[in-house]
N, CA, C and O atoms as CSV, one atom per row, in Angstrom:
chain,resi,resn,atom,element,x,y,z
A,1,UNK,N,N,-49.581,23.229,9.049
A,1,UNK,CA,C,-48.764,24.042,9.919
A,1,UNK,C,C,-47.893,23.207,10.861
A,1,UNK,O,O,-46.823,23.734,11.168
A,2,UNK,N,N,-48.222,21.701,11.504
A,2,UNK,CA,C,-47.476,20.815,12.168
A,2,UNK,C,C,-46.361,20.472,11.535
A,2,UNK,O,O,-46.221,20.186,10.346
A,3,UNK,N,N,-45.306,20.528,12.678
A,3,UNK,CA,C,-43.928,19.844,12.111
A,3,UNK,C,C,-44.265,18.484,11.425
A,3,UNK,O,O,-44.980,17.772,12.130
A,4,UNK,N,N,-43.861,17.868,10.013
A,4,UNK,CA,C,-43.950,16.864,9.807
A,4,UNK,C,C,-42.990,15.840,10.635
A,4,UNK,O,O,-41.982,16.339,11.135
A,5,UNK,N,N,-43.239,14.365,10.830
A,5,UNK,CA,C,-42.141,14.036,11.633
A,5,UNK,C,C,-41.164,13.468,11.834
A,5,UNK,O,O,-40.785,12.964,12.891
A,6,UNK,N,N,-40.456,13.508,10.421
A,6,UNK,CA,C,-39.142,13.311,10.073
A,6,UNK,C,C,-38.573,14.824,10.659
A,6,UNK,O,O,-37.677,14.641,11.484
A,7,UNK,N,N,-38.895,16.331,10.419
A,7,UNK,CA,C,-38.403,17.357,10.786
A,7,UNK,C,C,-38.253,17.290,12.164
A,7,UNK,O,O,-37.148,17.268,12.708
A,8,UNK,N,N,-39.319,17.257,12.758
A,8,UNK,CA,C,-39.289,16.893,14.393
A,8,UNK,C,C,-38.163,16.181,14.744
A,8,UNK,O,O,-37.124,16.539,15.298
A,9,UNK,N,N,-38.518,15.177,14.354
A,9,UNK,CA,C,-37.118,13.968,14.766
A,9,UNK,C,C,-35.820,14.703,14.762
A,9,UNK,O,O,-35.057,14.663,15.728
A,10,UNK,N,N,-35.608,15.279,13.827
A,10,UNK,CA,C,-34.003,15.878,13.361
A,10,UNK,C,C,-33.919,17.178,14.661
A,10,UNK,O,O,-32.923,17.451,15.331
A,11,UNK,N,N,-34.774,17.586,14.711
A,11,UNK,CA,C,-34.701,18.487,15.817
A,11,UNK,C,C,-34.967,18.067,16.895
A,11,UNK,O,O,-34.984,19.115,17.541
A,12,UNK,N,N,-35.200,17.258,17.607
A,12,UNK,CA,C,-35.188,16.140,19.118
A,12,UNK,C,C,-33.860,15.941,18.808
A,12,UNK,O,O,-33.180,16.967,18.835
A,13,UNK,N,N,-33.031,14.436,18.388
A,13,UNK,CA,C,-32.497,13.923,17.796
A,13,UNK,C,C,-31.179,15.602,18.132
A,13,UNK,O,O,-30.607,15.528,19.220
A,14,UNK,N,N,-30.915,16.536,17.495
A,14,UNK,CA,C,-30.060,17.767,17.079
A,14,UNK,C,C,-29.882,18.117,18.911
A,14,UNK,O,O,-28.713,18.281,19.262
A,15,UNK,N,N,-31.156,18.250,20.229
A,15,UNK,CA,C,-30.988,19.289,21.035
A,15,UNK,C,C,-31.294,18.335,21.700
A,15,UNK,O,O,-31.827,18.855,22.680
A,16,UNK,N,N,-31.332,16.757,21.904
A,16,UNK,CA,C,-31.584,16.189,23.062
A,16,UNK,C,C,-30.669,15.742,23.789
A,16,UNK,O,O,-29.699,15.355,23.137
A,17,UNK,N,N,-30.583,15.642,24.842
A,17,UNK,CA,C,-29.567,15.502,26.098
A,17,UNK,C,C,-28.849,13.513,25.891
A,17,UNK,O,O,-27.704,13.063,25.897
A,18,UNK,N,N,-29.838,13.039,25.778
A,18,UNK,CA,C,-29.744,11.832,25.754
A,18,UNK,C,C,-30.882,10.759,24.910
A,18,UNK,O,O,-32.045,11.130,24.747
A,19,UNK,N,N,-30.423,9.472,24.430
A,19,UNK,CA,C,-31.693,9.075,22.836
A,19,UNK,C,C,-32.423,8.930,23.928
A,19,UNK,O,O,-32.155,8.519,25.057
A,20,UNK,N,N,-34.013,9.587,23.099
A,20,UNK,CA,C,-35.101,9.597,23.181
A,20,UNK,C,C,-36.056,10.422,24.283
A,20,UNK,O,O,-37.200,10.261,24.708
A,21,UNK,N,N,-35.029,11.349,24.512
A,21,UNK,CA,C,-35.107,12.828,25.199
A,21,UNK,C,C,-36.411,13.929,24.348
A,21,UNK,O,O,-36.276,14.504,23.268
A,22,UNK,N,N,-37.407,13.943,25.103
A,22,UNK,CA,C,-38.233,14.970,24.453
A,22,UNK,C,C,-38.817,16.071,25.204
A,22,UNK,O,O,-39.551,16.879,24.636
A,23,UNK,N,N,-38.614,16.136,26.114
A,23,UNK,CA,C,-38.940,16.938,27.210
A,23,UNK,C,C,-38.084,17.598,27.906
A,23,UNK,O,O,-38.476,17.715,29.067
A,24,UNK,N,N,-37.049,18.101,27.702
A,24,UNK,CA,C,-36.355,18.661,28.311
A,24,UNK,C,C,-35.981,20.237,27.465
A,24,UNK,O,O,-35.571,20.231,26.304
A,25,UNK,N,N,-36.183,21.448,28.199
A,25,UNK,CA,C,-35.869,22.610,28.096
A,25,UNK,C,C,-35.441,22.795,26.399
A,25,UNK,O,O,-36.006,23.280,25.418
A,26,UNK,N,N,-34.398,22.264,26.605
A,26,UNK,CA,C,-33.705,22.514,25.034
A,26,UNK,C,C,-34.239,22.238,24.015
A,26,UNK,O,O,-34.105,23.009,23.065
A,27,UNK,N,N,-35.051,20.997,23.875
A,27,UNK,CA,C,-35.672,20.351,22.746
A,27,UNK,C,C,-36.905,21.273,22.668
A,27,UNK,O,O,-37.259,21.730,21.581
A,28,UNK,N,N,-37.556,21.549,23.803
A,28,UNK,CA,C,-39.111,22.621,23.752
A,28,UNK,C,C,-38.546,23.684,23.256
A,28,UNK,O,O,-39.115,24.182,22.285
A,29,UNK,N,N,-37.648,24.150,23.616
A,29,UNK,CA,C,-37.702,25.764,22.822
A,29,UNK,C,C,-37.283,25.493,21.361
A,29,UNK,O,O,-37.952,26.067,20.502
A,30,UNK,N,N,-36.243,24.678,20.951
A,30,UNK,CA,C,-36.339,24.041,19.386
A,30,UNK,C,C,-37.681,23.937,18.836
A,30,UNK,O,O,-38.000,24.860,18.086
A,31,UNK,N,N,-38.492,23.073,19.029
A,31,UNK,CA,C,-39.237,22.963,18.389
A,31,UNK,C,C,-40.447,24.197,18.713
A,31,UNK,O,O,-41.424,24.344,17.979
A,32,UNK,N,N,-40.223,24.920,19.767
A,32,UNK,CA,C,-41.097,26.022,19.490
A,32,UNK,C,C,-41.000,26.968,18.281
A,32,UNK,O,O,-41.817,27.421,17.479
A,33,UNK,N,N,-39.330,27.114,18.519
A,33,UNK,CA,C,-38.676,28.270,18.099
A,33,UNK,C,C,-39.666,27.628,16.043
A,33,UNK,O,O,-40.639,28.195,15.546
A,34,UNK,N,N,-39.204,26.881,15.670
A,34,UNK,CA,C,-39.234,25.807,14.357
A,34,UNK,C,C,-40.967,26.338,13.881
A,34,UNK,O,O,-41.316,26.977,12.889
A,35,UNK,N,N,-41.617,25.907,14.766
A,35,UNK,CA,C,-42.824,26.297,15.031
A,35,UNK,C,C,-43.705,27.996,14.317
A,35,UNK,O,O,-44.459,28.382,13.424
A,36,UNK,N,N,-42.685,28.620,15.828
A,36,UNK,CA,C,-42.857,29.859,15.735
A,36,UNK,C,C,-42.278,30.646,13.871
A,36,UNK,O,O,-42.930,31.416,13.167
A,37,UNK,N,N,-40.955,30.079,13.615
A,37,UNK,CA,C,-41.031,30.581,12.149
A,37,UNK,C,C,-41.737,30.278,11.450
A,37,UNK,O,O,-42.284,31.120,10.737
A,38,UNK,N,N,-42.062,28.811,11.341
A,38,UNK,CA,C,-43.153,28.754,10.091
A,38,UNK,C,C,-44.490,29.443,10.400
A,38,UNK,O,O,-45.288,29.576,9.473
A,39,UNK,N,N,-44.862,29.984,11.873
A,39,UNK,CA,C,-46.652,30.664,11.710
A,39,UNK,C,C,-45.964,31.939,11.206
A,39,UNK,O,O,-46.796,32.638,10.627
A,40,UNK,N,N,-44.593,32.560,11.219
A,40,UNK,CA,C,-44.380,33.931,11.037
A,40,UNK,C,C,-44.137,33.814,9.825
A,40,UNK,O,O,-44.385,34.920,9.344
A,41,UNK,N,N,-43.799,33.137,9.034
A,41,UNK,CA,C,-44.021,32.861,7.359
A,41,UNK,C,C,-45.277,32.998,7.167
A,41,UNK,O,O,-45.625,33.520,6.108
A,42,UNK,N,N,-46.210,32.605,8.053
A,42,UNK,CA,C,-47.420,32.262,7.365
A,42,UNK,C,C,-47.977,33.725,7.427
A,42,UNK,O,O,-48.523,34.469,6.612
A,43,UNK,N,N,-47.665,33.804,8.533
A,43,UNK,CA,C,-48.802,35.801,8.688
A,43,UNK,C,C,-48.467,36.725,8.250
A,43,UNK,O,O,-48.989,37.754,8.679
A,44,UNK,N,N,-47.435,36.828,7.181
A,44,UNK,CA,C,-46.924,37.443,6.463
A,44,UNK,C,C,-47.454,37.295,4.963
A,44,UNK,O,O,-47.316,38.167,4.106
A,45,UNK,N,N,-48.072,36.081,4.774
A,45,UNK,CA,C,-48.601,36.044,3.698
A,45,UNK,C,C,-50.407,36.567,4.027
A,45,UNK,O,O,-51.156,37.396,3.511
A,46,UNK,N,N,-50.517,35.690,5.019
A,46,UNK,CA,C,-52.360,36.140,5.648
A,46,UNK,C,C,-51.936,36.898,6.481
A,46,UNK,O,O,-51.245,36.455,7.397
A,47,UNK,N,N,-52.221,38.178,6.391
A,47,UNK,CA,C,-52.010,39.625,7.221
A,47,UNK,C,C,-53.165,39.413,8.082
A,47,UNK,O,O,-53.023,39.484,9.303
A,48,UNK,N,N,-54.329,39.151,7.539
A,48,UNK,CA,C,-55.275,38.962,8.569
A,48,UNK,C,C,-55.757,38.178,9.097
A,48,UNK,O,O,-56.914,38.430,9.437
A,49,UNK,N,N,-55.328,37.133,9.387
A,49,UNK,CA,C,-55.460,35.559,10.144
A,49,UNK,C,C,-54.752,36.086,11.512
A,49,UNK,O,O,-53.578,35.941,11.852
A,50,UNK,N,N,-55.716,36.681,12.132
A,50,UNK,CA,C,-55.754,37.182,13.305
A,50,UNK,C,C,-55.923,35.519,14.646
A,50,UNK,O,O,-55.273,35.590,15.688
A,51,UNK,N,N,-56.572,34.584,14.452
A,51,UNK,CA,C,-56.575,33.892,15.346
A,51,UNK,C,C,-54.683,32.817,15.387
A,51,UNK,O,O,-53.966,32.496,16.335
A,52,UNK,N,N,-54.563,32.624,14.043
A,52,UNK,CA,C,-52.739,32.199,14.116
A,52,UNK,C,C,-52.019,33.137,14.861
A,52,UNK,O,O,-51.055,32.812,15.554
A,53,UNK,N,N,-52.591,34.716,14.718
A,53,UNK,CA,C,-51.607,35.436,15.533
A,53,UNK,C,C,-51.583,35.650,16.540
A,53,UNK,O,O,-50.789,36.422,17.076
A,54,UNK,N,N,-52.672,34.863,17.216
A,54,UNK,CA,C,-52.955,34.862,19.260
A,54,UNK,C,C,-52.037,33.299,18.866
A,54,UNK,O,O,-50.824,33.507,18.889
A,55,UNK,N,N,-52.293,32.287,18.629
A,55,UNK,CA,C,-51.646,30.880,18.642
A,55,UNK,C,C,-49.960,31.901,18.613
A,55,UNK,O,O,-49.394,32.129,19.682
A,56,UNK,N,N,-49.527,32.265,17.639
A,56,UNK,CA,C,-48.259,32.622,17.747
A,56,UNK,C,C,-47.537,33.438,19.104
A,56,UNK,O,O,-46.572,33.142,19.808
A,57,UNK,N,N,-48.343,34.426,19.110
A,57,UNK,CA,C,-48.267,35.166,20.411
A,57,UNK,C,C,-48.289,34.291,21.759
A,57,UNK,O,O,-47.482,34.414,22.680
A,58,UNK,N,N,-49.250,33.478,21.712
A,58,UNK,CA,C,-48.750,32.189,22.795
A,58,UNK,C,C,-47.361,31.159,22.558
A,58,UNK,O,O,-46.623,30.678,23.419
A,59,UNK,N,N,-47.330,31.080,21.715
A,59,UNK,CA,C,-46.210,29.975,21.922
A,59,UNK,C,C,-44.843,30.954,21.990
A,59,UNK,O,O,-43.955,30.478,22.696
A,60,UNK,N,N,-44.582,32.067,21.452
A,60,UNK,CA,C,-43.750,33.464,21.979
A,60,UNK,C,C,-43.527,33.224,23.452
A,60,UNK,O,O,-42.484,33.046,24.081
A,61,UNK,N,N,-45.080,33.275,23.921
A,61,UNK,CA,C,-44.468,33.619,25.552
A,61,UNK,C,C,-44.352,32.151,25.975
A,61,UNK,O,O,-43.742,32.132,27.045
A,62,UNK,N,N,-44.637,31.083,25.638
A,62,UNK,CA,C,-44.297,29.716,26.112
A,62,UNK,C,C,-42.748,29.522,26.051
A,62,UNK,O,O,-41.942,29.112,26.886
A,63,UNK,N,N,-42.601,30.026,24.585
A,63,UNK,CA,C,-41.015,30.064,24.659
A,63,UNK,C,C,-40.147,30.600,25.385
A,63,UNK,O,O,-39.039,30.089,25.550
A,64,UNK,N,N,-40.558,31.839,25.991
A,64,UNK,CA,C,-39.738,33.144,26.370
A,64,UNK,C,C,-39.738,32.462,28.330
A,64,UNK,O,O,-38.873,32.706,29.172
A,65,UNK,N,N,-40.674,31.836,28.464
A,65,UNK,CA,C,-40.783,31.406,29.660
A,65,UNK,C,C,-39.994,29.915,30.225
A,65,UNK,O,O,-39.844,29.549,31.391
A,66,UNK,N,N,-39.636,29.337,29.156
A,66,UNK,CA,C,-38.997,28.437,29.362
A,66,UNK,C,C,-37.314,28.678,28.716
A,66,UNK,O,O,-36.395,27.869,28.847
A,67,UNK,N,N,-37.257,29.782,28.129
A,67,UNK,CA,C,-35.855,30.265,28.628
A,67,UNK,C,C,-35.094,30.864,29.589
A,67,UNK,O,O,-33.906,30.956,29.896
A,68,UNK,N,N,-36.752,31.451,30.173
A,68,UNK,CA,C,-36.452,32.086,31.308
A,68,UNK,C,C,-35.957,31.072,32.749
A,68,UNK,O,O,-35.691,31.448,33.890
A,69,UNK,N,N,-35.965,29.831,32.226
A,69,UNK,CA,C,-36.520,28.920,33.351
A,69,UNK,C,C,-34.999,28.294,33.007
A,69,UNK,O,O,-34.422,27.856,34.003
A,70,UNK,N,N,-34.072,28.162,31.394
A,70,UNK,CA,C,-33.088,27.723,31.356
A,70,UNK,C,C,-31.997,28.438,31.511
A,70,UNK,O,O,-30.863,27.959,31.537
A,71,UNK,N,N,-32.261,29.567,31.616
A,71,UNK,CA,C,-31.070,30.604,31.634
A,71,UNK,C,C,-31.258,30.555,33.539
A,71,UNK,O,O,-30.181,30.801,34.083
A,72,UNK,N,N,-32.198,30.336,34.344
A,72,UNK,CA,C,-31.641,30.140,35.862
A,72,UNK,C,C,-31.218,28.945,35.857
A,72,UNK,O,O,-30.235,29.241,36.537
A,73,UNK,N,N,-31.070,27.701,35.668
A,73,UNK,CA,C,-30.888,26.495,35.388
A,73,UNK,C,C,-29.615,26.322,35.403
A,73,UNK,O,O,-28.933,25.919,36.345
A,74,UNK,N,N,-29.149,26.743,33.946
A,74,UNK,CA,C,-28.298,25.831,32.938
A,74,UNK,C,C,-27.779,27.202,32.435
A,74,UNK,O,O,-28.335,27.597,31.410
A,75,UNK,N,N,-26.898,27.938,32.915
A,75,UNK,CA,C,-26.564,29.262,31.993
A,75,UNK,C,C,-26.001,28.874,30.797
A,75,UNK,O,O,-26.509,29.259,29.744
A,76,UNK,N,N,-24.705,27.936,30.810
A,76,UNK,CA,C,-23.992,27.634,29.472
A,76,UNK,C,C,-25.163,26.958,28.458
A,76,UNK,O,O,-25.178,27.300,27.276
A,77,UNK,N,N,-25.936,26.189,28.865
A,77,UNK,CA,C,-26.639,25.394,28.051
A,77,UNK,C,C,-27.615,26.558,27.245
A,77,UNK,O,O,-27.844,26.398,26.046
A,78,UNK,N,N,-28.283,27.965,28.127
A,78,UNK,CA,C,-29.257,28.400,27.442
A,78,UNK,C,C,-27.932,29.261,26.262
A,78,UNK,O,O,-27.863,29.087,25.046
A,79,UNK,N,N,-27.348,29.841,26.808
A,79,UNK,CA,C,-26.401,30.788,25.644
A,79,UNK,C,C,-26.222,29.852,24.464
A,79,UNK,O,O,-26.636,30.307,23.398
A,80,UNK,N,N,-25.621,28.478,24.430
A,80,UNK,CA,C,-25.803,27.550,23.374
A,80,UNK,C,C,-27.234,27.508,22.520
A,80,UNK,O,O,-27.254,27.370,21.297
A,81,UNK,N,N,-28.309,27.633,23.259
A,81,UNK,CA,C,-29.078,27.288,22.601
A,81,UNK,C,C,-29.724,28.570,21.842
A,81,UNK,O,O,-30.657,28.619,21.041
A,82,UNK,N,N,-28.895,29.593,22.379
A,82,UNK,CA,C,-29.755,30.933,21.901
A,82,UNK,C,C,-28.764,31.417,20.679
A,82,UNK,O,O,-28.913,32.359,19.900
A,83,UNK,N,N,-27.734,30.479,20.775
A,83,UNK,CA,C,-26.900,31.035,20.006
A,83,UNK,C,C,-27.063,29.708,18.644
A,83,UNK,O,O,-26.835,29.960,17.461
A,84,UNK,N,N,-27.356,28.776,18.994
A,84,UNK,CA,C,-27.900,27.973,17.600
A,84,UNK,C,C,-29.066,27.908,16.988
A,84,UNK,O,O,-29.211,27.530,15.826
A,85,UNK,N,N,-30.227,28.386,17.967
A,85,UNK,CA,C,-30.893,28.885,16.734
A,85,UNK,C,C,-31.527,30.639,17.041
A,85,UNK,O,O,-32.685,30.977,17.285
A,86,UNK,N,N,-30.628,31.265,16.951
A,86,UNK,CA,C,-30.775,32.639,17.059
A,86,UNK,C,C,-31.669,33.321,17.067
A,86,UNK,O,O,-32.274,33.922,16.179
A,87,UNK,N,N,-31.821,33.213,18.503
A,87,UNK,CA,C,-32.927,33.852,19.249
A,87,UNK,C,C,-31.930,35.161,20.269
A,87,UNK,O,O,-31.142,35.167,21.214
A,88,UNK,N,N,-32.409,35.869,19.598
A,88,UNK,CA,C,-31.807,37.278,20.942
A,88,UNK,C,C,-32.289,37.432,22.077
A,88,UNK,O,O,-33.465,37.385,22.440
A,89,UNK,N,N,-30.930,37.706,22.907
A,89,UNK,CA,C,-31.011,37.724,23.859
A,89,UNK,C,C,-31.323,39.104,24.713
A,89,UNK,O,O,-31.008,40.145,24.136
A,90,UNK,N,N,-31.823,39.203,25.836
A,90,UNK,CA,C,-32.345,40.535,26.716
A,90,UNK,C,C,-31.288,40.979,26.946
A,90,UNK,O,O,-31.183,42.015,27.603
């Protein structure tokens, strides 16, 4: 289920501010977002792998909270980022 980490890389590397940027707003919700599709691939196949779907349901609101945190921030930066990897907006 872990990003392998050539994928990772390309996605740091794609949303980081500056080389070797991993912590910053943009890159966390990337690789959440990356994350979050592949467990929603997965629970679609295991309907009942109920404990992936609390893990998913957390990293949902991890995500949702740190947009919440870039959209007071950085307005242009979060619309960019919601708009490259298409995540809808409230």
């Amino acid at each position: 289920m872990a990003l392998d980490s050539a994928k990772k890389l390309e996605i740091v590397s794609k949303f980081a501010r500056k080389e070797g940027d991993t912590g910053s707003p943009e890159v966390q919700i990337a690789l959440l977002s990356f994350r979050i599709n592949d467990l929603t691939g997965h629970l679609k196949i295991n309907v009942k792998d109920h404990s992936s779907r609390l893990g998913l349901l957390k990293l949902v609101g991890q995500r949702k909270r740190l947009l919440s945190y870039l959209k007071r921030k950085d307005f242009e930066k979060y619309t960019q980022v919601i708009k490259e990897l298409s995540i809808r907006d409230k």
